[in-house]
N, C-alpha and C positions, 0 to 999 in steps of 0.2 A: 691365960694361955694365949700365943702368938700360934698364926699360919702364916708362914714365909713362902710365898711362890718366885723363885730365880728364874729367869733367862739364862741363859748361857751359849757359848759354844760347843759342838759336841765331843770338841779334845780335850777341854778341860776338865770333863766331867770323874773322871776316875782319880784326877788329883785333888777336886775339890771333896770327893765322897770319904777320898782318904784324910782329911782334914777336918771333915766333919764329925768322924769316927772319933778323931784324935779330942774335938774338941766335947768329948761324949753324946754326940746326937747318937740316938738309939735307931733312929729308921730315915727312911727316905725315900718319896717316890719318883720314879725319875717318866718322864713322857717324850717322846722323841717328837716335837713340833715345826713347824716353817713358819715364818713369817720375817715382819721387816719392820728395819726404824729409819733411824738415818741414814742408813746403808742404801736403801732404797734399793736395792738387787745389784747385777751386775749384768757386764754381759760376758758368754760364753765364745769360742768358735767351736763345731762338731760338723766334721766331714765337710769342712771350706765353708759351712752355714755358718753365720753370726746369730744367736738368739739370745733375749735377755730372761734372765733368770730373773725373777720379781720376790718369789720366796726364799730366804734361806735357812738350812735347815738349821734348826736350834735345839736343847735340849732344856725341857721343864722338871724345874726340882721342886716337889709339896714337902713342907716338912713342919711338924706339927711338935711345937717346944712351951716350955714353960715360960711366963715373961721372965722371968729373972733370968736368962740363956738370950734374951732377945739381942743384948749388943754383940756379945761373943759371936752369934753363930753368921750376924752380917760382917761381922769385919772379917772371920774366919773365909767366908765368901769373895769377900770384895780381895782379900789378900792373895788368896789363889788364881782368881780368875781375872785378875785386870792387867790386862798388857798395855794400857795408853792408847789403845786402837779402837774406831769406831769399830762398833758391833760389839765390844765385850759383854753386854746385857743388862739385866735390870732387877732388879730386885724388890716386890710388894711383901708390903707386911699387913695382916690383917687380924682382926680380935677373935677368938675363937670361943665361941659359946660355950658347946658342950663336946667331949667325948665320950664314946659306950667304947671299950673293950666287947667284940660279942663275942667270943669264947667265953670270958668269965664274968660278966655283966660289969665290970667296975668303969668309973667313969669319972672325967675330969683330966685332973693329975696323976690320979694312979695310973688311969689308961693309958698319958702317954709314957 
């Protein structure tokens, strides 16, 4: 079992959720976060002020699959969301031990 945590943009998010679906991901959590890469912020004007924005906002997607779904669901990702512009986001993969379902106690693969 794979845990994929995505960066994103938060426009892309309803096109990638819809393409995740398609590529049968059963769930997905989504976290509305800030932060920064190479973008390194920007700067704003508000009411003739110039200030620099340092964070910007992103959207976090957890999503818990089986390895065998591991290549599909990143290129399913990369293919939605990459416009060739810095900031498109980033993509961790990591090993996933165990699942509990706690509704029905089942765990691993059934759970997800």
């Amino acid at each position: 079992m794979k845990f994929i945590t995505a960066i994103l943009r938060p426009h892309q998010l309803d096109d990638v959720r819809e393409a995740l679906s398609e590529a049968g991901v059963s769930g997905i959590t989504v976290t509305e976060v800030k932060g920064f890469g190479r973008q390194k912020g920007h700067t704003e004007l508000y009411r003739g002020a110039e200030y620099q924005v340092d964070f910007l906002p992103k959207v976090k997607l957890e999503i818990a699959i089986p390895a065998s779904k591991l290549e599909e669901v990143i290129q399913t990702i990369t293919n939605v969301a990459n416009t060739g512009k810095v900031g498109d986001g980033k993509i961790f993969v990591s090993n996933l031990e165990k699942v509990v379902r706690i509704r029905t106690g089942e765990t691993d693969q059934d759970a997800l």
